[in-house]
C-alpha positions as CSV (number, residue, x, y, z in Angstrom):
1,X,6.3,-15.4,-20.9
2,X,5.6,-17.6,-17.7
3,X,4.3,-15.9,-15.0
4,X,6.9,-15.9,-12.2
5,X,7.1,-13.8,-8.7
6,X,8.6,-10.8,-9.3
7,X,8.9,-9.4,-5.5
8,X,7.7,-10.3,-2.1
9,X,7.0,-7.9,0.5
10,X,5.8,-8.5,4.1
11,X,4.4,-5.1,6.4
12,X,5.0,-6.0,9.9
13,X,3.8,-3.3,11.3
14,X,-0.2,-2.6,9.7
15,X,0.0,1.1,7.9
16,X,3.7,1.0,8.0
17,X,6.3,0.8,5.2
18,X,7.2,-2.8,3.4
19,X,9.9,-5.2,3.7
20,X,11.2,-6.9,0.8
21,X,12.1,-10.6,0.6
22,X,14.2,-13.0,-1.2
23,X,12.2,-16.1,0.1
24,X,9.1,-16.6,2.2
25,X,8.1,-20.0,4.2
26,X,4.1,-20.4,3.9
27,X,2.1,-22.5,6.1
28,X,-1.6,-24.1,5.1
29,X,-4.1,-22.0,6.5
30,X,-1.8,-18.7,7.0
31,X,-0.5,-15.6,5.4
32,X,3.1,-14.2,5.4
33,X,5.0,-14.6,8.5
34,X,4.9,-11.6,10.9
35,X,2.9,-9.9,7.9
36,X,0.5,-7.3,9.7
37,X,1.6,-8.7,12.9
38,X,1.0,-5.4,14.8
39,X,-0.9,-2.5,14.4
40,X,-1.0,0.7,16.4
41,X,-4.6,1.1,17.5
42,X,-6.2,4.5,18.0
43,X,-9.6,3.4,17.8
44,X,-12.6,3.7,20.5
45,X,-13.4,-0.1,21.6
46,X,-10.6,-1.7,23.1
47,X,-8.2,-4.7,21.6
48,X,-7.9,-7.8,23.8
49,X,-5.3,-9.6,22.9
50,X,-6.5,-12.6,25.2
51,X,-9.4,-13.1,22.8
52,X,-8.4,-11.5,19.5
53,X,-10.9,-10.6,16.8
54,X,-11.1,-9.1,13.4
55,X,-11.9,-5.1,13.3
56,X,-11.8,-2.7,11.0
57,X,-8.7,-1.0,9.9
58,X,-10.3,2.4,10.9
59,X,-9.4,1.1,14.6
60,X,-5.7,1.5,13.4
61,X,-3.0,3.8,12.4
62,X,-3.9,3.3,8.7
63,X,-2.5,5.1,5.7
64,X,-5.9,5.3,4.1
65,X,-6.7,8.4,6.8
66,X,-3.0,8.7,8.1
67,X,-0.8,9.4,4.6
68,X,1.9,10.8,6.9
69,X,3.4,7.0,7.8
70,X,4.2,6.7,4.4
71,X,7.1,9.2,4.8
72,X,9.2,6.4,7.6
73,X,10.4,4.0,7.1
74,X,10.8,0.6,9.4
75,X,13.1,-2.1,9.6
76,X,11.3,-5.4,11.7
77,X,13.7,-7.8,13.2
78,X,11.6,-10.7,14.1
79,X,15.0,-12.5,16.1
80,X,14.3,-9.5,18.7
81,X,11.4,-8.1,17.8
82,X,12.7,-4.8,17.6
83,X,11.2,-1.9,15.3
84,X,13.4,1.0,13.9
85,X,11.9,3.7,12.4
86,X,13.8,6.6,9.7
87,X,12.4,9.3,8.7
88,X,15.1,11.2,5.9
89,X,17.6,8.6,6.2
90,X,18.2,9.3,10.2
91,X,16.8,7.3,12.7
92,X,14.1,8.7,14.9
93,X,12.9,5.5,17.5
94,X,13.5,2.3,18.0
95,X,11.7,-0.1,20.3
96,X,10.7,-4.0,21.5
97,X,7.4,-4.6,19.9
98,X,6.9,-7.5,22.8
99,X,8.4,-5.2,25.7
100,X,6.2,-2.9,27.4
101,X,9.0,0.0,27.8
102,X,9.6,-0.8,24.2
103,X,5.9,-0.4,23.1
104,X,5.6,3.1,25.0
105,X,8.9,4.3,23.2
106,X,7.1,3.5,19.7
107,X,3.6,4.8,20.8
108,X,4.9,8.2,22.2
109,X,6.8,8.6,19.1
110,X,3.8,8.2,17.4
111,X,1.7,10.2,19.4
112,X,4.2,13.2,18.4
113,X,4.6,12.2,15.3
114,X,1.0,12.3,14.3
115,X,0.2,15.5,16.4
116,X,-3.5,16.4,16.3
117,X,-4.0,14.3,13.7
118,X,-5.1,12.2,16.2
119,X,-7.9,11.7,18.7
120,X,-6.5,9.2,21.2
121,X,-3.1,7.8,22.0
122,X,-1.9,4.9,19.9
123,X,-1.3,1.9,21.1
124,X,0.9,-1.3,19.7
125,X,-1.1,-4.1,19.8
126,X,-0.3,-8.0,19.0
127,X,-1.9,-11.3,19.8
128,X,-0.4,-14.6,19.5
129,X,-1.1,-16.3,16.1
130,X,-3.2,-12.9,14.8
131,X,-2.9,-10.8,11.9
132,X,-3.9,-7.2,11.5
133,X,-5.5,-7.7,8.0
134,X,-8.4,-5.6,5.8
135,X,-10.0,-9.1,6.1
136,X,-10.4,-11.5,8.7
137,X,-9.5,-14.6,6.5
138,X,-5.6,-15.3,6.7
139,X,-4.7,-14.2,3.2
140,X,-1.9,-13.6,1.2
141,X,-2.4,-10.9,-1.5
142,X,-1.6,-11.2,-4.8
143,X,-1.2,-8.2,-7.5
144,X,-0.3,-8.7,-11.4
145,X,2.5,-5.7,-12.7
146,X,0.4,-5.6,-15.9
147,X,-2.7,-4.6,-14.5
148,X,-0.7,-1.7,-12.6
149,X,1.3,-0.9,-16.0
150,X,-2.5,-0.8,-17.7
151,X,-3.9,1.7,-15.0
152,X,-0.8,3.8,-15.3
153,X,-1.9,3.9,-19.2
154,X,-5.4,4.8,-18.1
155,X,-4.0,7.7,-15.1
156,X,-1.2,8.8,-17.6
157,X,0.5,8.8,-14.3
158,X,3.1,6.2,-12.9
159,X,1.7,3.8,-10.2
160,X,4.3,2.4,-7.9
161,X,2.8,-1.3,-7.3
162,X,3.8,-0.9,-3.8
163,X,0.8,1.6,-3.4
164,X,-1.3,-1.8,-3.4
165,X,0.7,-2.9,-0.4
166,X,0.4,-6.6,-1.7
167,X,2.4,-9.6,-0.7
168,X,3.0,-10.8,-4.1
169,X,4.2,-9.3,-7.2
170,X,3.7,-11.2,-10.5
171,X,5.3,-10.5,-13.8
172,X,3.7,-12.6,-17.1
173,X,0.0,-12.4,-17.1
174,X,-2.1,-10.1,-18.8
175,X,-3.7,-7.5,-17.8
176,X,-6.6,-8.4,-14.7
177,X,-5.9,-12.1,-16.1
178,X,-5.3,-12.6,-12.1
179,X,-9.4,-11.9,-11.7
180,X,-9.6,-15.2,-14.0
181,X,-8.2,-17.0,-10.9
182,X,-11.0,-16.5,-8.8
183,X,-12.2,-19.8,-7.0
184,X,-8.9,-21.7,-8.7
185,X,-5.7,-23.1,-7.4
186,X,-2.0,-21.8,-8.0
187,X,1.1,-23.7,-7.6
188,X,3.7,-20.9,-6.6
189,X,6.9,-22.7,-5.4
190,X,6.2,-25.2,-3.5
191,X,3.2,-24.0,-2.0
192,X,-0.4,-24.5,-3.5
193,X,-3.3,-21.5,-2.8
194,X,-7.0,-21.0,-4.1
195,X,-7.5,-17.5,-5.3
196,X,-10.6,-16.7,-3.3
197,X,-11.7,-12.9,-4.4
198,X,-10.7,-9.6,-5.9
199,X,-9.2,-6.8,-3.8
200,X,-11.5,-3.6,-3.7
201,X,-9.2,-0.7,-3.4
202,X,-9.4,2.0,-0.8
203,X,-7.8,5.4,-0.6
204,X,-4.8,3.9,0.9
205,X,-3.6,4.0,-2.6
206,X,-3.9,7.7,-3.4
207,X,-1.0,7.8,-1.3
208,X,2.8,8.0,-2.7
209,X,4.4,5.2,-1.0
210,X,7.5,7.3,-1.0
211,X,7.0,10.7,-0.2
212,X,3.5,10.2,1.7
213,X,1.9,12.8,-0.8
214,X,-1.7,12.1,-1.6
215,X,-1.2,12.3,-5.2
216,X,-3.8,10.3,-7.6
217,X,-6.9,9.1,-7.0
218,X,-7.2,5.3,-8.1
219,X,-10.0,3.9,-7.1
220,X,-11.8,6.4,-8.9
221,X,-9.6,5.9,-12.0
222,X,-10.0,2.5,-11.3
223,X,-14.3,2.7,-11.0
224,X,-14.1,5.3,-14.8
225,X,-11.9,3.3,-16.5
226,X,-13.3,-0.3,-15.8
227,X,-16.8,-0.5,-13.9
228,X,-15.0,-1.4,-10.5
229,X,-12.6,-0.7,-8.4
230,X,-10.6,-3.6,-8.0
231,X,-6.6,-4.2,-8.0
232,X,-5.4,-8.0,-7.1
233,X,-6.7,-10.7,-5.3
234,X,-6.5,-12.7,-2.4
235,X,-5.3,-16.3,-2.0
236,X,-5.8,-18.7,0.9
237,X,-2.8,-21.4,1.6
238,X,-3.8,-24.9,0.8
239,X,-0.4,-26.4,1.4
240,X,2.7,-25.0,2.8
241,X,6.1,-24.2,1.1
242,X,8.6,-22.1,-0.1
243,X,8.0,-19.5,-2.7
244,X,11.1,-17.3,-3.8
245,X,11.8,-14.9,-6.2
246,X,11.4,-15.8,-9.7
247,X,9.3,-19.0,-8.8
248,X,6.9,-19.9,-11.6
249,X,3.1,-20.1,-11.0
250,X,1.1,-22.8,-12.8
251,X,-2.8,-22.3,-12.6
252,X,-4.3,-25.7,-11.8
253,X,-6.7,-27.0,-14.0
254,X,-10.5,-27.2,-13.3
């Protein structure tokens, strides 16, 4: 069977739920469009959005510490920018992300929503051109539906590959056979990336990605069943293009 992309999912919002898509546009040197394009910090140093840099997710509304976010879900429109929010099929906020009344709709929702869970008041931050990523390379992320079907065999558990909150899906390689890629290039579409390292996994992905339960423990599944605890891999852009669903990917040679 040849490997072909089997879903695509952006997160617009860093910690919040996914957005599926039919098509994405890449650009050299990028990730995702509007993928972790905001993030709702909570953390003790400031953001400045006039000189963005890299920090740690811990600085965020994260689902590693904060499981509850995984029981809304958001709908992104970047034509407006605006965010909704559900919770049990009912809408409970909706806001601008680029509009200050907008932002302190979202951030006093969250506020409530999160309840002592937190020490300081969130707020939604965004820079022009920055991305709220576990990693300060711009990345897309990359995880193979065997190696999640093999884990599941390992856990005796399902494992919804959304708990890896990846940007690619990829149906036809065997298991871990995307670890192979490291330091390679892949021809997904139209676009060309370089695999550039394996994804250590956190425990983000205890979490249900439905019901926000904190259910399994992989990474330590991950660390007994195979000496690491590793799930996907990141891939830099080389050159742009469209990759849709079903696109092939062709490892390049060398």
């Amino acid at each position: 069977m040849e490997p072909s992309v089997a879903s695509i999912h952006r997160y617009p919002v860093k910690g919040l739920s996914p957005e599926p898509l039919a098509r994405v546009e890449l650009s050299p040197g990028e990730g995702l469009p509007h993928d972790r394009r905001y993030a709702l910090h909570v953390g003790a140093g400031g953001f400045d959005p006039a000189a963005p840099a890299w920090m740690a997710k811990t600085n965020f509304l994260m689902l590693m510490r904060d499981e509850r976010l995984a029981r809304l879900r958001t709908r992104f429109d970047p034509a407006t920018a605006v965010l909704s929010i559900e919770r049990d099929g009912k809408q409970v906020a909706r806001g601008n992300l680029e509009e200050p009344a907008g932002r302190v709709v979202l951030e006093q929702f969250f506020a409530a929503y999160m309840g002592d869970a937190l020490r300081r008041q969130p707020r939604v931050v965004s820079a022009p051109g920055h991305t709220f990523s576990d990693v300060a390379a711009r990345v897309v992320s990359i995880v193979g539906l065997a190696s999640v079907r093999d884990l599941e065999g390992v856990m005796r558990a399902p494992v919804d590959p959304l708990r890896f909150r990846a940007n690619l899906h990829v149906e036809g390689l065997a298991p871990w056979a995307e670890f192979e890629w490291i330091g390679r290039e892949v021809a997904i579409g139209s676009a060309r990336l370089r695999v550039t390292k394996r994804i250590r996994r956190c425990a983000a992905t205890d979490v249900d990605p439905s019901s926000g339960a904190r259910d399994l423990n992989v990474p330590l599944a991950l660390r007994q069943a195979y000496g690491h605890a590793d799930c996907g891999v990141y891939a830099e852009v080389l050159s742009g293009g469209t990759i849709s669903l079903g696109d092939a990917l062709a490892r390049q040679a060398g």
